[in-house]
Every structure is written in structure tokens, then in C-alpha cells.
C-alpha positions as a Python dict, from the first residue, in 0.01 Angstrom:
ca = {
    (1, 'X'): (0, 0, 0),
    (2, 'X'): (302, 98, 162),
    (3, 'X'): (244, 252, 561),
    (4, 'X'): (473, 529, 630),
    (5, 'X'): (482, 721, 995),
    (6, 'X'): (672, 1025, 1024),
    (7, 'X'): (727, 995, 1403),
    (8, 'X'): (794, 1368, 1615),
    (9, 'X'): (589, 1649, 1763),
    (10, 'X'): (559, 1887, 1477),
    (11, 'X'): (900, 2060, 1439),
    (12, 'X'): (1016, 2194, 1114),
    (13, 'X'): (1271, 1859, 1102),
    (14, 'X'): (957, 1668, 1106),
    (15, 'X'): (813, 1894, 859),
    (16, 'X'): (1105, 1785, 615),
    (17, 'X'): (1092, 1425, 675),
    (18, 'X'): (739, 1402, 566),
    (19, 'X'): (822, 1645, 272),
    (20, 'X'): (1051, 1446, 136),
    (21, 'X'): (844, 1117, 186),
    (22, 'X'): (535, 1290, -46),
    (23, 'X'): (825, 1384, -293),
    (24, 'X'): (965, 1045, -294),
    (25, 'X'): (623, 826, -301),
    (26, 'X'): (518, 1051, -553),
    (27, 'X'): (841, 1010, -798),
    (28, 'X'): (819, 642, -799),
    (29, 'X'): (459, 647, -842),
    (30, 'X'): (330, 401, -551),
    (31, 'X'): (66, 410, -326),
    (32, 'X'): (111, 509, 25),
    (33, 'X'): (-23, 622, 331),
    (34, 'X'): (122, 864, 522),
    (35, 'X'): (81, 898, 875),
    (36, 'X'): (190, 1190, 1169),
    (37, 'X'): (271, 1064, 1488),
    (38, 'X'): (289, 1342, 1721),
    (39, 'X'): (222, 1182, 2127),
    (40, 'X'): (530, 1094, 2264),
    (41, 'X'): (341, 732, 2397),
    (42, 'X'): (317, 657, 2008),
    (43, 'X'): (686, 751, 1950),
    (44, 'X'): (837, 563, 2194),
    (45, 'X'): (657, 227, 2061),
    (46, 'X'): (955, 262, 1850),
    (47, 'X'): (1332, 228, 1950),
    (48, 'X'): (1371, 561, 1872),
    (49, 'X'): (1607, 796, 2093),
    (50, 'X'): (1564, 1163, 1912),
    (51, 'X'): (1300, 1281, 1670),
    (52, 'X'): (1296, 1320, 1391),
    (53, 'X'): (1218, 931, 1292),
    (54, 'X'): (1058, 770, 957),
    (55, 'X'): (920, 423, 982),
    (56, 'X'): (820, 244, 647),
    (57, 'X'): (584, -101, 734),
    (58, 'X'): (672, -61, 1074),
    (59, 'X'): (1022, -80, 1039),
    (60, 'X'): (1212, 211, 1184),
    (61, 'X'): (1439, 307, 941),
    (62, 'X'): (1588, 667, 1051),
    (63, 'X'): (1584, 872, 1369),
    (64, 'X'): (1762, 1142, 1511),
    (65, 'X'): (1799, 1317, 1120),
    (66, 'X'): (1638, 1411, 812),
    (67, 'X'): (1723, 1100, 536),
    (68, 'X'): (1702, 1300, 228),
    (69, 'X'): (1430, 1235, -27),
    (70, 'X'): (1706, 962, -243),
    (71, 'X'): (1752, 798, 61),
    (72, 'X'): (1393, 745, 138),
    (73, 'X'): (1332, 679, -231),
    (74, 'X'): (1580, 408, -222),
    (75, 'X'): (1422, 276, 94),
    (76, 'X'): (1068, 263, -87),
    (77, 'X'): (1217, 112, -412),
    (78, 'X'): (1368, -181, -187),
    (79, 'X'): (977, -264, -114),
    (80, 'X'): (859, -301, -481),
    (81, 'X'): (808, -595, -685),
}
């Protein structure tokens, strides 16, 4: 199962991000978990300098922008068998 944290406090840029991860997990039909991080002590575990930021199996692999649901989709197919 793929572990996906969408990491900022709630905005409507977060909002987005972890629209476009549902969208994307559920066109390519995998199974993932996906997780809010909203205290800032949890954000800055990452090397993250603005929100909003997507990590995929605790990789960071966006922040500071909203990757559109292709790009996360690409992301995600990079992680299948």
C-alpha cells in the first residue's frame, strides 16, 4: 500500500493537492493511504520550505505548488510493479 501525506495547515492549496491525489490513486486503481499533516512540527520533518507539499513513501516529492493530478499519477505509476 502506497503512504501518501499531503503536508500544510488546511488551505484551499492543500485542499487541491489531496484532491488530486484521491483522483489519481483512484484512476490507476491502487491502494493507498492518505494522510493530512497539519502541525507545523510534522511538516518540517520534511525539507520542505512552503506548503503546499506531497510526500509519496516518505519521499518528498513537491512543495511550494499544486503538482497536477498527471503529475502525481505519473509519480504513483513509477511505484508499481
Amino acid at each position: 500500500m502506497v503512504k501518501i501525506k499531503v503536508l500544510g495547515p488546511g488551505c484551499p492549496n492543500c485542499e487541491k493537492v489531496e484532491l488530486h491525489n484521491s483522483q489519481a490513486v483512484e484512476n490507476l486503481g491502487i491502494e493507498a493511504e492518505i494522510i493530512k499533516i497539519k502541525e507545523y512540527d510534522q511538516i518540517m520533518e520534511y525539507p520542505i520550505l512552503t506548503t503546499p507539499g506531497l510526500v509519496i513513501n516518505d519521499k518528498l516529492v513537491c512543495s511550494g505548488r499544486i503538482p497536477s493530478q498527471a503529475e502525481i499519477s505519473n509519480w504513483l505509476a513509477e511505484l508499481l510493479p
